[in-house]
N, CA, C and O atoms as CSV, one atom per row, in Angstrom:
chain,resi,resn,atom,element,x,y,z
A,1,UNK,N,N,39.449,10.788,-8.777
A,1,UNK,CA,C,40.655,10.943,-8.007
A,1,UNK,C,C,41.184,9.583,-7.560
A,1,UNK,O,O,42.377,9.296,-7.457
A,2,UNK,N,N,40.072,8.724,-7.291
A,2,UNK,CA,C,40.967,7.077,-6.401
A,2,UNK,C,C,41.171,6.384,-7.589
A,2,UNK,O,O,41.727,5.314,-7.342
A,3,UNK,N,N,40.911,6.573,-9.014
A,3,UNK,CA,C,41.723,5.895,-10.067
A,3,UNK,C,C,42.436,6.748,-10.548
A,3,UNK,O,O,42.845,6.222,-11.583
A,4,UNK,N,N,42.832,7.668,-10.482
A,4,UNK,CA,C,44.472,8.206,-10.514
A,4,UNK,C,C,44.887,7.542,-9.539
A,4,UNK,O,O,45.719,6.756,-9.993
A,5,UNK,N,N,44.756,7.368,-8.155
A,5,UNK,CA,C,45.737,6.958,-7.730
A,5,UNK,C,C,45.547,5.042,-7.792
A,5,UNK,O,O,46.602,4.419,-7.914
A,6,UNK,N,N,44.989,4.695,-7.755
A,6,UNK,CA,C,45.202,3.261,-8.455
A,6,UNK,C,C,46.111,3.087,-9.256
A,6,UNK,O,O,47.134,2.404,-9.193
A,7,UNK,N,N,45.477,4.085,-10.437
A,7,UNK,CA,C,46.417,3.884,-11.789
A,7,UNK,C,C,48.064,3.790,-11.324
A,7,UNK,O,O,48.819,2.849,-11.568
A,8,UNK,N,N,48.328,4.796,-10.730
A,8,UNK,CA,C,50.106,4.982,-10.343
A,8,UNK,C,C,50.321,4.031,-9.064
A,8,UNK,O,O,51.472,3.968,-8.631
A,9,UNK,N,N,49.572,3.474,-8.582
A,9,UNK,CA,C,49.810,2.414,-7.111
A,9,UNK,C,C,50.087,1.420,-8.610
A,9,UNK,O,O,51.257,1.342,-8.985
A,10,UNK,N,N,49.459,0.993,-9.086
A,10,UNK,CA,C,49.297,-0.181,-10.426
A,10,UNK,C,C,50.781,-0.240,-10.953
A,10,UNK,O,O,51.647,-1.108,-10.849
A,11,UNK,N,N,50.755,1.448,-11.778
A,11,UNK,CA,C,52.364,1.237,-12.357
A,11,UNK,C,C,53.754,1.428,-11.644
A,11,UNK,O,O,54.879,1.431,-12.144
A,12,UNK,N,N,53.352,1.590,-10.298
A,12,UNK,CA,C,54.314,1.473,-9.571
A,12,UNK,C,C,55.068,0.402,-9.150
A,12,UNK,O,O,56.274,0.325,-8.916
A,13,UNK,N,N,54.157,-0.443,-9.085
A,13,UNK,CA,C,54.283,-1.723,-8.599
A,13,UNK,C,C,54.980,-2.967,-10.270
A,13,UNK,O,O,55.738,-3.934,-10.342
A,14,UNK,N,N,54.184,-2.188,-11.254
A,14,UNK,CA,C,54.588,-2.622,-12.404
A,14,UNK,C,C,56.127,-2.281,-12.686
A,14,UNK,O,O,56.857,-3.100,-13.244
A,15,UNK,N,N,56.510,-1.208,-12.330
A,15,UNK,CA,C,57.810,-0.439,-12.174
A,15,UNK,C,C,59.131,-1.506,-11.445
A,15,UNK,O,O,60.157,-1.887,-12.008
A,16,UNK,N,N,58.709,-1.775,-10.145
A,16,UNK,CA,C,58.858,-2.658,-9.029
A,16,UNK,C,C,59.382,-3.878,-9.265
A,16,UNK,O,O,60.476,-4.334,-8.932
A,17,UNK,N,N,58.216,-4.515,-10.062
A,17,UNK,CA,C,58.225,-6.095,-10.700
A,17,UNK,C,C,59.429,-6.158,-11.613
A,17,UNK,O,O,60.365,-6.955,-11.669
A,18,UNK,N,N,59.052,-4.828,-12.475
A,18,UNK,CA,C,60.345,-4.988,-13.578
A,18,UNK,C,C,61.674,-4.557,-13.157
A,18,UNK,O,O,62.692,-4.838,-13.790
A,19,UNK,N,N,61.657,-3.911,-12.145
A,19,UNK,CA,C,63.449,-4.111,-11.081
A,19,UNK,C,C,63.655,-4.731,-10.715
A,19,UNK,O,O,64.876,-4.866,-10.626
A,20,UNK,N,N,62.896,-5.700,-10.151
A,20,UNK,CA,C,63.359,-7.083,-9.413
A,20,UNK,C,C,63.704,-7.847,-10.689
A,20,UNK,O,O,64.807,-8.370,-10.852
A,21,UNK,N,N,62.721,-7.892,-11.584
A,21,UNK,CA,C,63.202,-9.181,-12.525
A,21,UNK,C,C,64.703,-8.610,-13.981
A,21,UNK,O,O,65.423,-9.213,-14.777
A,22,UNK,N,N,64.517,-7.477,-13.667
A,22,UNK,CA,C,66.047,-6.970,-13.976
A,22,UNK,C,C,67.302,-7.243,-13.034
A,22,UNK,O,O,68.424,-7.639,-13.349
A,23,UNK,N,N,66.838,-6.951,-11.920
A,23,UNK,CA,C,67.947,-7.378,-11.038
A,23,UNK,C,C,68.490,-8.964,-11.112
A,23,UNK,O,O,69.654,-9.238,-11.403
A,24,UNK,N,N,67.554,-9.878,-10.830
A,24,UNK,CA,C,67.887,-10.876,-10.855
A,24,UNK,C,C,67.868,-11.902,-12.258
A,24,UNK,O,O,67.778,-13.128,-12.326
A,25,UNK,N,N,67.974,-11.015,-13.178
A,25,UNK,CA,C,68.851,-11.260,-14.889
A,25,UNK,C,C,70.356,-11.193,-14.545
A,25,UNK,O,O,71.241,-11.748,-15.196
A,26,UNK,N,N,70.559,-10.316,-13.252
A,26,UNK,CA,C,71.850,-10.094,-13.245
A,26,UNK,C,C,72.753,-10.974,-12.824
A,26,UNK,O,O,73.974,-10.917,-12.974
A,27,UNK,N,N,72.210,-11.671,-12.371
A,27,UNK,CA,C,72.953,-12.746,-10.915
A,27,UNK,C,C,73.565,-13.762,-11.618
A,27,UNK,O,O,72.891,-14.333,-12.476
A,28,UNK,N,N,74.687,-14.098,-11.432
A,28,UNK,CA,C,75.664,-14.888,-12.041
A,28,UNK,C,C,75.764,-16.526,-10.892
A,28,UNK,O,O,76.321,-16.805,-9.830
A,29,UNK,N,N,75.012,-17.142,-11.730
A,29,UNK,CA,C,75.311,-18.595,-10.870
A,29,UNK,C,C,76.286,-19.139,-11.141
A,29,UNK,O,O,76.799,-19.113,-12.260
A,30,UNK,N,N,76.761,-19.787,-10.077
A,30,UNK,CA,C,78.430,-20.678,-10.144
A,30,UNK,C,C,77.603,-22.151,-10.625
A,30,UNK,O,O,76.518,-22.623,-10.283
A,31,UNK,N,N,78.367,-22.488,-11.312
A,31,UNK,CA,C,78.388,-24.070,-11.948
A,31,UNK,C,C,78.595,-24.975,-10.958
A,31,UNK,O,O,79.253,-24.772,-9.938
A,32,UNK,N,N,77.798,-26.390,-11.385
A,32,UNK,CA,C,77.986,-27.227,-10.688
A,32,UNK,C,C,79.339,-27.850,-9.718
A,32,UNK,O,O,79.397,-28.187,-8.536
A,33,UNK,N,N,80.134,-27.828,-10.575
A,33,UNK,CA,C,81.168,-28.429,-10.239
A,33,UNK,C,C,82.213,-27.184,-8.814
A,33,UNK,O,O,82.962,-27.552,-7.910
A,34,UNK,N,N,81.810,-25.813,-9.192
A,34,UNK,CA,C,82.306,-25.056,-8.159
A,34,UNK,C,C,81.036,-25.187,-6.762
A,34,UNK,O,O,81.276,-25.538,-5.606
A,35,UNK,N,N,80.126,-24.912,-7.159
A,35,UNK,CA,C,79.246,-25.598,-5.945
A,35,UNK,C,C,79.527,-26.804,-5.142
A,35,UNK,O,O,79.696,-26.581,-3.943
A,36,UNK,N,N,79.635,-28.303,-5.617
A,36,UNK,CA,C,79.823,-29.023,-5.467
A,36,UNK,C,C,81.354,-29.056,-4.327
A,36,UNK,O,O,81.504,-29.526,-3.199
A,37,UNK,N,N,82.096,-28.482,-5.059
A,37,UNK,CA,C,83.628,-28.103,-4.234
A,37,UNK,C,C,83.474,-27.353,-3.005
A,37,UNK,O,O,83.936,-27.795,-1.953
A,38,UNK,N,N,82.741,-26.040,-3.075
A,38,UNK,CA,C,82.516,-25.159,-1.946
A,38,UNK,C,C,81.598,-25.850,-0.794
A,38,UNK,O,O,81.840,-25.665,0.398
A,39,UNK,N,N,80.601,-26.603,-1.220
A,39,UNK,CA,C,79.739,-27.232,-0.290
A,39,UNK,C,C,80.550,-28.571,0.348
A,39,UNK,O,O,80.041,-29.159,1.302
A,40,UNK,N,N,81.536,-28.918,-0.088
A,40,UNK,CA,C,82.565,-30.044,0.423
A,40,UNK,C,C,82.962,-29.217,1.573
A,40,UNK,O,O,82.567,-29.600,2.674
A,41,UNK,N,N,83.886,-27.834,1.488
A,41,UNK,CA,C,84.521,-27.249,1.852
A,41,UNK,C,C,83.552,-26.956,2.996
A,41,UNK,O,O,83.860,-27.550,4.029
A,42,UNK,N,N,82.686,-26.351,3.061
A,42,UNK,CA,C,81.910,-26.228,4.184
A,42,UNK,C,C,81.307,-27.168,4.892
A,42,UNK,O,O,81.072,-26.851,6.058
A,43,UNK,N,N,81.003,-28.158,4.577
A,43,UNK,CA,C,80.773,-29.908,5.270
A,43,UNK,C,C,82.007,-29.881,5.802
A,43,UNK,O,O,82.079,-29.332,6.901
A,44,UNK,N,N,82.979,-30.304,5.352
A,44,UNK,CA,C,84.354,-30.430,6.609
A,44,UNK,C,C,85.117,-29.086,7.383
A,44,UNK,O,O,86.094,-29.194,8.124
A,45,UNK,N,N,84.667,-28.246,7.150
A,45,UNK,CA,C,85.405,-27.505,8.026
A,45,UNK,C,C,84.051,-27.297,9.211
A,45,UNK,O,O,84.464,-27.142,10.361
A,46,UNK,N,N,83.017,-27.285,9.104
A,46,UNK,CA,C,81.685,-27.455,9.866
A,46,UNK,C,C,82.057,-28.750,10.617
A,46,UNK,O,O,81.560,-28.796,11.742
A,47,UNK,N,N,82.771,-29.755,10.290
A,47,UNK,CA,C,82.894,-31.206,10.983
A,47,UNK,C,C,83.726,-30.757,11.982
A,47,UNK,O,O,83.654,-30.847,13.208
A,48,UNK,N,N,84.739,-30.126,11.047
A,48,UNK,CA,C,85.970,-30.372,12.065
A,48,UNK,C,C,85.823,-29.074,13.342
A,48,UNK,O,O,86.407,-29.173,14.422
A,49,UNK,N,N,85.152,-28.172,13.060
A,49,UNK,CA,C,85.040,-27.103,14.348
A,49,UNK,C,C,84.206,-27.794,14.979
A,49,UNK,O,O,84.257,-27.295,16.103
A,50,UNK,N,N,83.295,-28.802,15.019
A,50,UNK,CA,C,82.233,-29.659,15.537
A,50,UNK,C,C,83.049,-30.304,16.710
A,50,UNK,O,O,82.828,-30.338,17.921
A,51,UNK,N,N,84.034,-30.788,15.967
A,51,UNK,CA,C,85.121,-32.061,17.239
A,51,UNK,C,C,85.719,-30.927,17.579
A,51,UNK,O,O,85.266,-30.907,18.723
A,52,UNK,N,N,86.332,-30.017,17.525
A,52,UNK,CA,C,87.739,-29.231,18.042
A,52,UNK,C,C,86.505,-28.434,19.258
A,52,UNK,O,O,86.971,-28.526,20.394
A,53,UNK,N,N,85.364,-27.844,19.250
A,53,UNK,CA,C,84.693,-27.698,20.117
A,53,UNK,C,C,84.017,-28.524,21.112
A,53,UNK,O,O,83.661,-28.160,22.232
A,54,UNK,N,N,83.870,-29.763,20.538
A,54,UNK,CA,C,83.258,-30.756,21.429
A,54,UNK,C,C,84.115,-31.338,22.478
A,54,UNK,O,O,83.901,-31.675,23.643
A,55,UNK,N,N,85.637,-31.362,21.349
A,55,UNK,CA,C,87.087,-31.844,22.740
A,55,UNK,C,C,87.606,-30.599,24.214
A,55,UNK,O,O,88.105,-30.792,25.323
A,56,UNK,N,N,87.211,-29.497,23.551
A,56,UNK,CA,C,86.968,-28.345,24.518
A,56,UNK,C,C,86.090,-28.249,25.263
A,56,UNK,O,O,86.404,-27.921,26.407
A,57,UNK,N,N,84.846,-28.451,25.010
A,57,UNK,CA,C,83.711,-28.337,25.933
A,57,UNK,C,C,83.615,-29.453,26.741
A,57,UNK,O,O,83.261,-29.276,27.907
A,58,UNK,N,N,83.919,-30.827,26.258
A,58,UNK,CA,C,84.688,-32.063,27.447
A,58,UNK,C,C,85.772,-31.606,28.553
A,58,UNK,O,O,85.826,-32.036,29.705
A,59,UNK,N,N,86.520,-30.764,28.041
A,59,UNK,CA,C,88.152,-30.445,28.738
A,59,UNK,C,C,87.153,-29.870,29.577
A,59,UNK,O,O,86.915,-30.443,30.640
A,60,UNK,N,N,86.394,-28.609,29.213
A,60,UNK,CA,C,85.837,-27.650,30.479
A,60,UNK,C,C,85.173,-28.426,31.457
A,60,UNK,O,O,85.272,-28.505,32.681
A,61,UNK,N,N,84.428,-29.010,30.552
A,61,UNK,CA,C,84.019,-30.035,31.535
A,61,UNK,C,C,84.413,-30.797,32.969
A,61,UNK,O,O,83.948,-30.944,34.099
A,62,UNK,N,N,85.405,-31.127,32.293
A,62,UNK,CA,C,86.381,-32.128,33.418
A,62,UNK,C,C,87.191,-31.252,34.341
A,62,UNK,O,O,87.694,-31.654,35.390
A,63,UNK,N,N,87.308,-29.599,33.709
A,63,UNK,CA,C,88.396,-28.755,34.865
A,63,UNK,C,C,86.843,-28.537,35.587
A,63,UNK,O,O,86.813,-29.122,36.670
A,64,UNK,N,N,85.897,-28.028,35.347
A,64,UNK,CA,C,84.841,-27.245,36.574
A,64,UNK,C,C,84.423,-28.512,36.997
A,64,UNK,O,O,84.355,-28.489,38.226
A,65,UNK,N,N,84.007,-29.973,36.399
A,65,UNK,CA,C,84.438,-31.424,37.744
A,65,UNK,C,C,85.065,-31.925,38.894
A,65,UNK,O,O,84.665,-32.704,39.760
A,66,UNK,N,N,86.365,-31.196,38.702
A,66,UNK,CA,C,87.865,-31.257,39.022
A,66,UNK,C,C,87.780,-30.107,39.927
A,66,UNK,O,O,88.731,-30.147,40.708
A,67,UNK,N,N,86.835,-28.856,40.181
A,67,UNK,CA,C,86.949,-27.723,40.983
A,67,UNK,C,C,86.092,-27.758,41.805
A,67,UNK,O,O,86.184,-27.071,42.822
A,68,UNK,N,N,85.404,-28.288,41.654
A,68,UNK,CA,C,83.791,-28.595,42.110
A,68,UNK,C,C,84.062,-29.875,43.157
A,68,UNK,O,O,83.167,-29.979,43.996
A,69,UNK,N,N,84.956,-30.703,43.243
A,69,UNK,CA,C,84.751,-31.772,43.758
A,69,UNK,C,C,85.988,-31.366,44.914
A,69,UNK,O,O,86.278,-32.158,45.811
């Protein structure tokens, strides 16, 4: 009885392995050159919400300074 169920824990898992590595036959990678572009794109817009939050969180700064004093 515990190698029947081995046996099907075994090909289950064999089952398993071969969906995952079907699945990811599927996956379509973007080329260098579109990577390269998109990861630009996210470096500067990551910069620039960096300063546009940092000049805000100064401003707050200086009004609860300014309320406080």
């Amino acid at each position: 009885m515990a190698k029947e169920e081995n046996k099907k824990a075994a090909k289950g898992q064999k089952s398993w392995f071969q969906g995952v590595k079907a699945e990811f036959n599927k996956i379509v990678w973007t080329d260098r050159n579109t990577l390269v572009k998109q990861t630009g794109v996210v470096v500067t817009v990551t910069a620039i919400l960096c300063v546009i939050i940092s000049i805000m969180d100064a401003a707050i700064l200086q009004g609860v300074n300014f309320l406080v004093r």
